[in-house]
Every structure is written in C-alpha cells, then in structure tokens.
Wavefront OBJ file of the C-alpha trace (Angstrom):
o trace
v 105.428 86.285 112.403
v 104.207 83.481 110.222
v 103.381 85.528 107.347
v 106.610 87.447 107.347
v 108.141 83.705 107.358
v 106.065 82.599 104.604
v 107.098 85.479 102.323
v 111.038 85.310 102.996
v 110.429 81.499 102.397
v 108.565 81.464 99.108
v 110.058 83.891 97.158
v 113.749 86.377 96.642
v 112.672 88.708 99.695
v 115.565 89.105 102.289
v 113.822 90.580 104.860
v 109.521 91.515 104.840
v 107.534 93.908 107.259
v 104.224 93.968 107.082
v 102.167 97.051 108.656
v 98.493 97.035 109.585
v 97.018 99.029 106.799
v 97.831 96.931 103.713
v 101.267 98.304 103.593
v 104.727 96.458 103.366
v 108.661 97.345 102.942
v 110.880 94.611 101.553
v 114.603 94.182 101.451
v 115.294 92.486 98.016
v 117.383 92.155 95.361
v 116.374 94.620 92.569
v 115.317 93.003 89.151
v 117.952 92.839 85.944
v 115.631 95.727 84.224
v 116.823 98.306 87.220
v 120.406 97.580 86.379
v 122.525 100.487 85.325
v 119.370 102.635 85.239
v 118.348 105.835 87.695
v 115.523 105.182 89.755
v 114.164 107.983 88.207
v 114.264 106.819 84.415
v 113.384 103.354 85.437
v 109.936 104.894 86.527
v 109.373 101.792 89.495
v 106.335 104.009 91.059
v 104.408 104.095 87.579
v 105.011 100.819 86.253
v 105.432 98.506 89.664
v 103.266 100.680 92.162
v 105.810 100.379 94.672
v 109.065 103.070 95.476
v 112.535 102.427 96.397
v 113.583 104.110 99.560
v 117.163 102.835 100.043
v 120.034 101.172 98.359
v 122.828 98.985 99.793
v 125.862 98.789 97.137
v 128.566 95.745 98.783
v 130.721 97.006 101.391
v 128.993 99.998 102.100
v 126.145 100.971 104.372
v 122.211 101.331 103.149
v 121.799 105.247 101.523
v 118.701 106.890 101.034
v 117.832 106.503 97.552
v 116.553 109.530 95.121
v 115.911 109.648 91.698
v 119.250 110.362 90.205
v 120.258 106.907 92.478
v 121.603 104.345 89.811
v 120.996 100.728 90.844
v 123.945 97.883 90.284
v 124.529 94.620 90.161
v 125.004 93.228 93.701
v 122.686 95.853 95.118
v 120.662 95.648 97.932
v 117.216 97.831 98.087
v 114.365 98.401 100.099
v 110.683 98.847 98.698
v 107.833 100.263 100.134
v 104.352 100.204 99.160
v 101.106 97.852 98.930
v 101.352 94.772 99.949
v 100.485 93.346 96.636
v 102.805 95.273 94.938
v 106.155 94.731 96.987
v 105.353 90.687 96.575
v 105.105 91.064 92.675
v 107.910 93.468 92.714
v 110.303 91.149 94.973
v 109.570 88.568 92.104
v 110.637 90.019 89.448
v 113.686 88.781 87.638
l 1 2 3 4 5 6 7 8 9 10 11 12 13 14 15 16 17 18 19 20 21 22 23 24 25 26 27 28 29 30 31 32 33 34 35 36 37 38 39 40 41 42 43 44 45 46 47 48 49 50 51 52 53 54 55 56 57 58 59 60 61 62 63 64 65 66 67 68 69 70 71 72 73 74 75 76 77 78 79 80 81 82 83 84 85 86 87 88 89 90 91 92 93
C-alpha cells in the first residue's frame, strides 16, 4: 500500500497497481503527443514499452481500447506493462 501511495503522490498517476512479477497498470492522463492520434499510429508499445488497454472519454464509461482507438483531450486511459515503463510513461507531458 505504501508504494502504490508513493506513486499516485509523486507524479500524474490517478490510480497504480502493482503485481508481483515486475508488472503494473496505471490510470493516467495520456501525454499531448497521443492527442488526436490512433493508438495504432502513435506506436505506444514500440516507443514507450508499455500498451493501452482502455480509454475513458468524459461522461462515458471506460472502453476497451484497439488500435483504430483515437485518444482526446480530457481522456482517461489505462496502461499496462513494466513497472519501469508505466512510471516513465505516466510522466510524460
């Protein structure tokens, strides 16, 4: 519980679970380079090691997101991956 404190303290994560092997998901707000892009042409799992797995647009519920998903301002996502990875991720601007 205290590291899942100290992460939602220290930096723009909204939410942080941390599994046993090294492996985290994150609620966040995405960075300003996602904006207006697909996940798919934004290429997150090359370049940031981590993948989105759902998307929260205002007034509506979380949705599974695919590649064709196109991330907005005011969006809520979740990221999954190494634990290393979802921290530098969640930091992005």
């Amino acid at each position: 519980m205290g590291k899942r404190v100290a992460h939602l303290v220290r930096g723009r994560m909204l939410d942080y679970i941390e599994f046993d092997d090294g492996f985290a998901m994150v609620k966040t707000n995405p960075p300003a380079g996602l904006l207006g892009l697909t996940l798919g042409d934004a290429h997150v799992r090359s370049k940031h090691g981590v993948t989105v797995v759902g998307v929260k647009r205002t007034g509506q519920a979380f949705t599974y997101a695919t590649a064709d998903s196109v991330i907005q301002e005011g969006d809520v996502i979740i990221v999954s991956g190494p634990i290393r990875e979802v921290e530098r991720f969640s930091e992005l601007r």
